[in-house]
N, C-alpha and C positions, 0 to 999 in steps of 0.2 A: 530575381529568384523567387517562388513561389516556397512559402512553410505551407507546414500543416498547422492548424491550431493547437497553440501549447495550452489551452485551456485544462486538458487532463492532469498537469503536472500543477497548476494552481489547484483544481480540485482537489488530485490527491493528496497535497502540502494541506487544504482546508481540513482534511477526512483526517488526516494525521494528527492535527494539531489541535482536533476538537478529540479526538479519542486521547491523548496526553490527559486536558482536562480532565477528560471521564475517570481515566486511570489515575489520575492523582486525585480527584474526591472521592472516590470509589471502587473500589477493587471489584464489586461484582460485574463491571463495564470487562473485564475479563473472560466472562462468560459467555459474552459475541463472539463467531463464529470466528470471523474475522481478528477478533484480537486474542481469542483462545490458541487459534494457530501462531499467533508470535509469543505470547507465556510458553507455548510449546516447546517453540525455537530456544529464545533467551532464558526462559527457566524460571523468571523470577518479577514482580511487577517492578519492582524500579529498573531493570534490564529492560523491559519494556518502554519503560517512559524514558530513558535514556535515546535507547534507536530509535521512537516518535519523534523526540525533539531535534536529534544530533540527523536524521533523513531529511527533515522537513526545513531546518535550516540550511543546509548542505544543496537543497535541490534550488529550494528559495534561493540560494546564491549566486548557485551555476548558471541561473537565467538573469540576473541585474548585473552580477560581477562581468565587467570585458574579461575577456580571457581570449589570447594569443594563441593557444593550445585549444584545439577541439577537444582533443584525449579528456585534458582536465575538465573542461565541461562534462563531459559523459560520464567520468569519474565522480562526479558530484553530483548527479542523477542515480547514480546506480545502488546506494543506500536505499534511494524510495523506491526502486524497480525492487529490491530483493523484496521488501516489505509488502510490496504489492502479490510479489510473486509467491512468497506465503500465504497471504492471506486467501489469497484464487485457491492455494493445493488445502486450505483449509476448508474454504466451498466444496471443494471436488471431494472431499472425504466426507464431507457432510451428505451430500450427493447421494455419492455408492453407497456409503452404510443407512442413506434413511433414517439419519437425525444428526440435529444438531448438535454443536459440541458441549451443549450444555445436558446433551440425552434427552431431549423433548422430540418421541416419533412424528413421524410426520411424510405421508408420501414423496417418492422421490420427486414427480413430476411439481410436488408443491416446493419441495426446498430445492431442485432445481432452479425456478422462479425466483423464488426468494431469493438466491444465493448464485446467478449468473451474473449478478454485479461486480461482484469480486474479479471473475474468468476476464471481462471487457476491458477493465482499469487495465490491469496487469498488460493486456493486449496491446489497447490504443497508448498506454504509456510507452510501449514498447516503440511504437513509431514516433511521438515526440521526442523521444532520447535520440533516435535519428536525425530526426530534424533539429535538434537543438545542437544539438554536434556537428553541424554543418552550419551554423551563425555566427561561427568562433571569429 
């Protein structure tokens, strides 16, 4: 059987787990575009570093733990998928409105650029939670 590379999902567990850091020495690590969209969601920094830590260990699991169940596998990816998927509709607002979330203007075609990294994660993790759900 052929996978896709599960590399996006170490990635994203990396991206996670170093933005935790961030937010726990620093709260203006909040002000990323990316982690302003989840203050958004969760409301509050330690809400925050809660879902970084409790997605990033969860996902890190679904891929070491054997699991019998695909489901649960997929169930155990889908914290870092939400987070991801935040963080892209947090690009995409940064986008349309023509700055960032911290209000620094900025052409759209530049914070396009800057901020299509968000849209891909969310994308190609979309297909590794596929493919991971099928190694059960």
């Amino acid at each position: 059987m052929t996978h896709r590379p599960l590399w996006i999902i170490y990635y994203a567990s990396a991206i996670h787990a170093l933005w935790l850091v961030a937010v726990i020495l620093d709260s203006s690590a909040l002000n990323a575009t990316g982690l302003a969209a989840l203050l958004n969601a969760f409301g509050s920094r330690p809400a925050v570093a809660v879902a970084l830590a409790v997605s990033t260990s969860l996902a890190l699991t679904g891929l070491y733990r054997p699991c019998e169940n695909r489901f649960a596998r997929i169930a155990m990816l889908m914290p870092q998928q939400f987070l991801l998927v935040l963080s892209a509709g947090g690009a995409a607002q940064a986008i349309f409105s023509g700055h960032f979330a911290d209000g620094v203007l900025r052409p759209v075609a530049f914070i396009f650029a800057d901020q299509l990294h968000y849209v891909l994660k969310a994308a190609f993790h979309t297909g590794a939670i596929y493919d991971a759900g099928g190694r059960a």
